[in-house]
Each structure stands twice: as structure tokens, then as C-alpha cells.
C-alpha positions, 0 to 999 in steps of 0.5 A, spaced: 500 500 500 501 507 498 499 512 503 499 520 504 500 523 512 497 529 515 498 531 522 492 536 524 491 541 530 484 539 533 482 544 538 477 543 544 471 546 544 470 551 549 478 551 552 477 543 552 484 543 550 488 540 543 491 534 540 494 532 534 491 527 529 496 523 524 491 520 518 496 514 514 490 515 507 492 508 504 491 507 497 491 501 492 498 499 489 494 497 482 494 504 478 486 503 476 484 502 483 488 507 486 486 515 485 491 520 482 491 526 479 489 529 487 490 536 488 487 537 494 484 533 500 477 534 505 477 531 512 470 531 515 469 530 522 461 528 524 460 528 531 453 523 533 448 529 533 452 534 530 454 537 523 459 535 519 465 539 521 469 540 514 477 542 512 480 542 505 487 543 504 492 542 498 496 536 498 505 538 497 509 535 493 511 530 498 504 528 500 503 531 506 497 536 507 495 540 514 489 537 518 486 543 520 482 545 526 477 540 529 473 540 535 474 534 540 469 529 542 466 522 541 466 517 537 467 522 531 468 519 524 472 522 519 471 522 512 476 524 505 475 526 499 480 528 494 479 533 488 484 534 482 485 541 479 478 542 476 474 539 482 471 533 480 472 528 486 478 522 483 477 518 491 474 517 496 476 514 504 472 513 510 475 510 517 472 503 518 471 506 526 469 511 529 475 515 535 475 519 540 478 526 539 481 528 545 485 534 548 492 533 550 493 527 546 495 525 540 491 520 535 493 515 529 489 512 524 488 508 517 482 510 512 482 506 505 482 510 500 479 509 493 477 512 487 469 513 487 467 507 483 459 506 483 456 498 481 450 496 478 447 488 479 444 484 474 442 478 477 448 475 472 453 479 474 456 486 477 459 492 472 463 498 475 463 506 472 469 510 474 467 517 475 473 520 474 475 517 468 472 520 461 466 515 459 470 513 452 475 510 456 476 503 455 476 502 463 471 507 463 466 501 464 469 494 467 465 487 470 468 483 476 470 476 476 468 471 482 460 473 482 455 470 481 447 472 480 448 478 484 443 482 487 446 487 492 453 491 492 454 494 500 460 497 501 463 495 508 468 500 511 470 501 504 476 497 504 471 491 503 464 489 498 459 485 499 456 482 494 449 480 496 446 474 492 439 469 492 443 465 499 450 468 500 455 474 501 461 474 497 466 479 500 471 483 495 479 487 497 476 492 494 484 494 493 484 488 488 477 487 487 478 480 489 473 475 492 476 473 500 471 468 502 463 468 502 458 466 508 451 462 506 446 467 508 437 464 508 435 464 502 429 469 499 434 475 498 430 482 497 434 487 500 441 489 504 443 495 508 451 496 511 450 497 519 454 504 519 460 504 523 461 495 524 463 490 519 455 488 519 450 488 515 442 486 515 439 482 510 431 482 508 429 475 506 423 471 503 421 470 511 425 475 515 431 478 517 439 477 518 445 480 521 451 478 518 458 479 521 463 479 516 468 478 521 466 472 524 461 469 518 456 469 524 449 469 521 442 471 526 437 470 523 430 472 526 423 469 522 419 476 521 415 474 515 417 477 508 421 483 509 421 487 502 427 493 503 432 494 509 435 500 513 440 500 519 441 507 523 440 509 530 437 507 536 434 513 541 437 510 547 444 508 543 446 502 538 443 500 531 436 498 528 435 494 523 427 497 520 424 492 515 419 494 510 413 489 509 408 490 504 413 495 498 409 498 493 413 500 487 411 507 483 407 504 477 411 504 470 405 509 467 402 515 469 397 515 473 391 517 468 393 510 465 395 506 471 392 506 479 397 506 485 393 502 492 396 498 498 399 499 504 405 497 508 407 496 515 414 497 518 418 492 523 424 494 527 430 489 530 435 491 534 441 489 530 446 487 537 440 483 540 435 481 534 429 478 536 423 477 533 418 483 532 411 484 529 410 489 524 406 494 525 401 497 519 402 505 517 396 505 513 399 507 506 403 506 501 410 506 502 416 503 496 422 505 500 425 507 507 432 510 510 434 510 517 439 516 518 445 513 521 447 518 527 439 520 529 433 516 530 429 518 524 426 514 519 423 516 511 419 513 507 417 515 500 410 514 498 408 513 491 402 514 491 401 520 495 407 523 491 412 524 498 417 523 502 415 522 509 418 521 516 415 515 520 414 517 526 412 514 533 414 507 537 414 502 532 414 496 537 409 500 541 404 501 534 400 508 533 405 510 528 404 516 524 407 519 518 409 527 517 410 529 510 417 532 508 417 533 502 413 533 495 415 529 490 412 526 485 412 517 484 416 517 488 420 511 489 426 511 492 431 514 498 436 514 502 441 518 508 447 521 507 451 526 512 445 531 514 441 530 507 435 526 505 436 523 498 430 521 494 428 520 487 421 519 483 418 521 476 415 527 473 409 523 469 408 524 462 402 526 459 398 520 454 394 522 449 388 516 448 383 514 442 378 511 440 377 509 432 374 516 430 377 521 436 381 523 441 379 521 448 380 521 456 385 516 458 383 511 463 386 507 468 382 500 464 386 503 457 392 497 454 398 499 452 400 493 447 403 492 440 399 490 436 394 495 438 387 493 440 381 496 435 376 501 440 379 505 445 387 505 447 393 509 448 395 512 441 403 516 443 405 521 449 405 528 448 409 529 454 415 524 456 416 522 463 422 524 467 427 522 472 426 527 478 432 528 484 431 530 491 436 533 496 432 535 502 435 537 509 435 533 515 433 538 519 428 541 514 427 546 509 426 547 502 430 541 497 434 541 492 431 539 486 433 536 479 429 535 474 433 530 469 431 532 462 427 527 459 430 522 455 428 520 447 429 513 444 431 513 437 428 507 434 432 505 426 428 503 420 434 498 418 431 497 411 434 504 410 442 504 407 443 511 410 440 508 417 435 516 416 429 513 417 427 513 425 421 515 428 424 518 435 420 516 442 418 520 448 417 516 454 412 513 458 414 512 464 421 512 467 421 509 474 427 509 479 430 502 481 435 504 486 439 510 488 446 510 491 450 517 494 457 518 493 461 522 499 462 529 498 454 530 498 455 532 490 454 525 485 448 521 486 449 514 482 441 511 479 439 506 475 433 507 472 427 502 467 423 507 462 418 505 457 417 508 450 410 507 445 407 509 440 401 506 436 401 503 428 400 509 423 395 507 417 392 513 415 388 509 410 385 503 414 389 498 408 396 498 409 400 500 415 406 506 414 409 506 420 408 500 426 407 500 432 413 500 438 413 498 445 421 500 448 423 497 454 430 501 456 434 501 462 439 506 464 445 507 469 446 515 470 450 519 474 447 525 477 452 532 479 448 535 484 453 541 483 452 542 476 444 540 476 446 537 471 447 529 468 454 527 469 455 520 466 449 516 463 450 509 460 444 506 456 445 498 459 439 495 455 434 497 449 429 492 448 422 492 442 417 488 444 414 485 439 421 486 436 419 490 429 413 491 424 409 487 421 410 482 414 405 487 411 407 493 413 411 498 409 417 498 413 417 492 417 424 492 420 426 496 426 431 496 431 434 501 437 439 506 435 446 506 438 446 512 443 452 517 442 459 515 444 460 515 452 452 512 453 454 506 450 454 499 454 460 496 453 457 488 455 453 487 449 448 484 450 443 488 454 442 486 461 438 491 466 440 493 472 436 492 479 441 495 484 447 500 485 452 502 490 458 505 491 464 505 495 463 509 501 457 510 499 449 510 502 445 506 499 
């Protein structure tokens, strides 16, 4: 391992005194997986129940940079981000435990660092995107070898992966990203979430929940039910819970002229050091995703039918939970907590436009959307396409930072044309968030997303159709600069036509996607679709 040192002066609050903190910042010896090109540092120091406290400093030439001044107290954790001339972030470190700062005495610690690698999961295999390297690089995208059927990436202390599938955990060095062992878990997998601050993690399974230490390989295991997504944060009296999330309803794919959106879910809580089994207790309304902050007790919760984010609140052994709403956000799909913000995605609608045989017409929920299209009233193109909404909203309240994604459009290619000219171009139907990670520094957030495209055949003389119907399933990994309001990196990862194509007696009767311009396009032909993302260091 390489490494930089810094020596920093920490001054006591108060007059509570100084002390001095050695960091030794371990980076891979493996030139693709160590940062480079860093010109300045970022230490943060959060306290339980504190605001992060930030110092940035640039790095000499011999590796050494002052710390700064930060407070004294308990069980802080230290963060890093490296930054290069222009300011885009090229690594990233956390300590795997939390110290204690103290006055008059001095303290020394390891982080790993690493470049801010993002993964997504496919169920056949795990792919990687680094940030820091332009998407028309060959090393851009990559695949890691040794996994098999993964679901869900965790990064555990940063020096670690944990790459979930359907029955086990495969641990990756993520110095080398080689696979060091594996621990059999219960079978059913729906979610994961790291416990902050251990080597542990919580599982959500098909009959309840599992605390995995990766350490020990010990598995406790506790029969709740199914449980269908997991968050870990802090308790009220100190230690970690586990909360469960029992009946998921997921944002539907169309909007809501078109589809309905009903149910209701329950959340279970587990104490992650002594987990027992519990009941779980109903909210009375929809909810498709929850996040635990890791350094106060509060819950959220996105509800897809209402269009919220929400915090649940009450004793959730005790029952009479209650949810208060934090924010407005349309389908809302999926969230998590990262340092003092909550991070939630949903779907701005698209706007359908509906006929019968002889007019237009009022769309309905009953209407189908298929190809061939039905005679009689139907879906007939959009107006409006879908779009991708992302939020960044205070811990502590107040307004969010909104970014709307611009809808994307699909480009679909009569093949019969030489010059590949001839294409009809697709707005969206529907564009569901599946998953979300954020990235330490608070400014990129990693998406994976699934988005629908339709249009009905065009036969404007009832004898021969001219154009043919298209239904396009795409998914996409995005990586989103909150910084910039802007799209950072996007890779289009599947292009699907269902039925591929027009028909026999169509004028043009072969159709297929066109490639996306350079940077966006996968590098694993052909197309898988991403169910999950994570990140190193990241809150998932």
C-alpha cells in the first residue's frame, strides 16, 4: 500500500484543550484502483448529533497536507475526499471506526482510500463506472470476476464489498477487487443495508431478517415474515436498528391517468446487537422505500402514491405510528441518508394522449398499452415524456434541492434504410427509479433507472400500415452532479422492442434501437438491466 500523512491541530471546544491527529490515507498499489491526479484533500469530522465539521487543504509535493482545526469529542468519524485541479472528486476514504478526539493527546489512524467507483447488479453479474475517468475510456466501464447472480453491492468500511446474492455474501479487497471468502446467508434475498460504523450488515429475506458479521461469518437470523427493503441507523437510547419494510409498493411504470397506485405497508424494527423477533406494525399507506439516518433516530419513507417523502414517526414496537410529510415529490420511489441530507428520487409523469377509432379521448386507468394495438379505445403516443426527478432535502428541514433530469428520447432505426435516416424518435412513458446510491462529498448521486417508450401503428388509410407500432423497454445507469444540476455520466445498459419490429405487411417492417452517442454506450453487449447500485463509501 501507498499512503499520504497529515498531522492536524484539533482544538477543544470551549478551552477543552488540543491534540494532534496523524491520518496514514492508504491507497491501492494497482494504478486503476488507486486515485491520482489529487490536488487537494477534505477531512470531515461528524460528531453523533452534530454537523459535519469540514477542512480542505492542498496536498505538497511530498504528500503531506495540514489537518486543520477540529473540535474534540466522541466517537467522531472522519471522512476524505480528494479533488484534482478542476474539482471533480478522483477518491474517496472513510475510517472503518469511529475515535475519540481528545485534548492533550495525540491520535493515529488508517482510512482506505479509493477512487469513487459506483456498481450496478444484474442478477448475472456486477459492472463498475469510474467517475473520474472520461466515459470513452476503455476502463471507463469494467465487470468483476468471482460473482455470481448478484443482487446487492454494500460497501463495508470501504476497504471491503459485499456482494449480496439469492443465499450468500461474497466479500471483495476492494484494493484488488478480489473475492476473500463468502458466508451462506437464508435464502429469499430482497434487500441489504451496511450497519454504519461495524463490519455488519442486515439482510431482508423471503421470511425475515439477518445480521451478518463479516468478521466472524456469524449469521442471526430472526423469522419476521417477508421483509421487502432494509435500513440500519440509530437507536434513541444508543446502538443500531435494523427497520424492515413489509408490504413495498413500487411507483407504477405509467402515469397515473393510465395506471392506479393502492396498498399499504407496515414497518418492523430489530435491534441489530440483540435481534429478536418483532411484529410489524401497519402505517396505513403506501410506502416503496425507507432510510434510517445513521447518527439520529429518524426514519423516511417515500410514498408513491401520495407523491412524498415522509418521516415515520412514533414507537414502532409500541404501534400508533404516524407519518409527517417532508417533502413533495412526485412517484416517488426511492431514498436514502447521507451526512445531514435526505436523498430521494421519483418521476415527473408524462402526459398520454388516448383514442378511440374516430377521436381523441380521456385516458383511463382500464386503457392497454400493447403492440399490436387493440381496435376501440387505447393509448395512441405521449405528448409529454416522463422524467427522472432528484431530491436533496435537509435533515433538519427546509426547502430541497431539486433536479429535474431532462427527459430522455429513444431513437428507434428503420434498418431497411442504407443511410440508417429513417427513425421515428420516442418520448417516454414512464421512467421509474430502481435504486439510488450517494457518493461522499454530498455532490454525485449514482441511479439506475427502467423507462418505457410507445407509440401506436400509423395507417392513415385503414389498408396498409406506414409506420408500426413500438413498445421500448430501456434501462439506464446515470450519474447525477448535484453541483452542476446537471447529468454527469449516463450509460444506456439495455434497449429492448417488444414485439421486436413491424409487421410482414407493413411498409417498413424492420426496426431496431439506435446506438446512443459515444460515452452512453454499454460496453457488455448484450443488454442486461440493472436492479441495484452502490458505491464505495457510499449510502445506499
Amino acid at each position: 500500500m501507498r499512503s499520504l500523512a497529515l498531522v492536524g491541530c484539533l482544538l477543544g471546544c470551549n478551552g477543552g484543550g488540543s491534540g494532534s491527529l496523524e491520518l496514514s490515507l492508504a491507497l491501492p498499489t494497482m494504478p486503476d484502483l488507486r486515485p491520482a491526479g489529487m490536488t487537494n484533500v477534505t477531512v470531515t469530522a461528524t460528531a453523533p448529533g452534530e454537523s459535519p465539521i469540514s477542512t480542505t487543504s492542498s496536498i505538497g509535493s511530498g504528500g503531506q497536507f495540514e489537518a486543520g482545526e477540529f473540535p474534540v469529542g466522541d466517537d467522531v468519524q472522519i471522512g476524505i475526499v480528494l479533488r484534482d485541479v478542476s474539482n471533480r472528486i478522483v477518491g474517496v476514504g472513510e475510517a472503518s471506526q469511529t475515535i475519540d478526539i481528545v485534548g492533550d493527546q495525540a491520535t493515529s489512524i488508517s482510512i482506505p482510500v479509493r477512487r469513487p467507483f459506483v456498481y450496478a447488479a444484474s442478477s448475472s453479474a456486477l459492472y463498475s463506472f469510474d467517475p473520474t475517468l472520461d466515459p470513452r475510456d476503455p476502463k471507463f466501464q469494467g465487470k468483476l470476476g468471482g460473482v455470481l447472480a448478484p443482487l446487492f453491492t454494500i460497501s463495508v468500511g470501504g476497504d471491503r464489498l459485499a456482494v449480496v446474492s439469492s443465499d450468500k455474501v461474497d466479500i471483495v479487497l476492494t484494493k484488488s477487487n478480489m473475492v476473500t471468502g463468502s458466508i451462506n446467508i437464508p435464502t429469499g434475498v430482497r434487500d441489504a443495508a451496511a450497519v454504519p460504523g461495524t463490519s455488519k450488515l442486515a439482510i431482508a429475506h423471503a421470511t425475515g431478517i439477518a445480521i451478518v458479521d463479516l468478521d466472524s461469518s456469524a449469521v442471526q437470523n430472526v423469522s419476521v415474515g417477508a421483509v421487502d427493503r432494509i435500513t440500519v441507523g440509530a437507536a434513541g437510547g444508543g446502538g443500531m436498528i435494523a427497520y424492515g419494510l413489509v408490504g413495498r409498493v413500487l411507483p407504477p411504470e405509467k402515469p397515473g391517468v393510465l395506471a392506479t397506485c393502492t396498498g399499504t405497508s407496515s414497518v418492523v424494527a430489530i435491534d441489530v446487537d440483540n435481534p429478536l423477533a418483532a411484529t410489524p406494525q401497519p402505517l396505513g399507506v403506501a410506502i416503496s422505500d425507507i432510510a434510517a439516518a445513521p447518527d439520529v433516530p429518524r426514519l423516511y419513507a417515500t410514498l408513491p402514491c401520495a407523491g412524498k417523502v415522509s418521516r415515520v414517526e412514533g414507537v414502532i414496537e409500541g404501534g400508533g405510528l404516524t407519518v409527517t410529510d417532508v417533502a413533495p415529490l412526485s412517484r416517488a420511489a426511492v431514498l436514502t441518508v447521507a451526512g445531514d441530507r435526505v436523498w430521494a428520487a421519483g418521476t415527473r409523469e408524462s402526459r398520454p394522449q388516448c383514442v378511440s377509432n374516430t377521436m381523441n379521448i380521456t385516458c383511463t386507468p382500464i386503457m392497454p398499452v400493447t403492440c399490436p394495438q387493440p381496435s376501440g379505445n387505447r393509448l395512441s403516443f405521449v405528448i409529454d415524456g416522463a422524467a427522472i426527478i432528484m431530491q436533496s432535502i435537509p435533515l433538519d428541514g427546509g426547502a430541497p434541492i431539486v433536479l429535474e433530469v431532462p427527459d430522455r428520447r429513444e431513437t428507434i432505426i428503420d434498418q431497411d434504410d442504407p443511410a440508417m435516416q429513417h427513425a421515428q424518435v420516442l418520448k417516454s412513458l414512464g421512467a421509474v427509479p430502481v435504486d439510488l446510491v450517494t457518493l461522499p462529498g454530498g455532490q454525485y448521486v449514482g441511479l439506475v433507472t427502467k423507462s418505457r417508450y410507445y407509440i401506436e401503428e400509423y395507417d392513415p388509410t385503414g389498408l396498409q400500415v406506414i409506420l408500426p407500432c413500438l413498445d421500448v423497454t430501456t434501462s439506464d445507469w446515470l450519474l447525477l452532479d448535484m453541483a452542476s444540476s446537471s447529468v454527469a455520466q449516463r450509460v444506456r445498459t439495455s434497449c429492448q422492442l417488444t414485439p421486436p419490429g413491424g409487421g410482414p405487411a407493413d411498409v417498413f417492417t424492420d426496426w431496431e434501437c439506435d446506438q446512443p452517442p459515444l460515452g452512453e454506450q454499454s460496453a457488455f453487449p448484450p443488454n442486461y438491466l440493472p436492479t441495484s447500485v452502490g458505491g464505495l463509501f457510499g449510502a445506499r
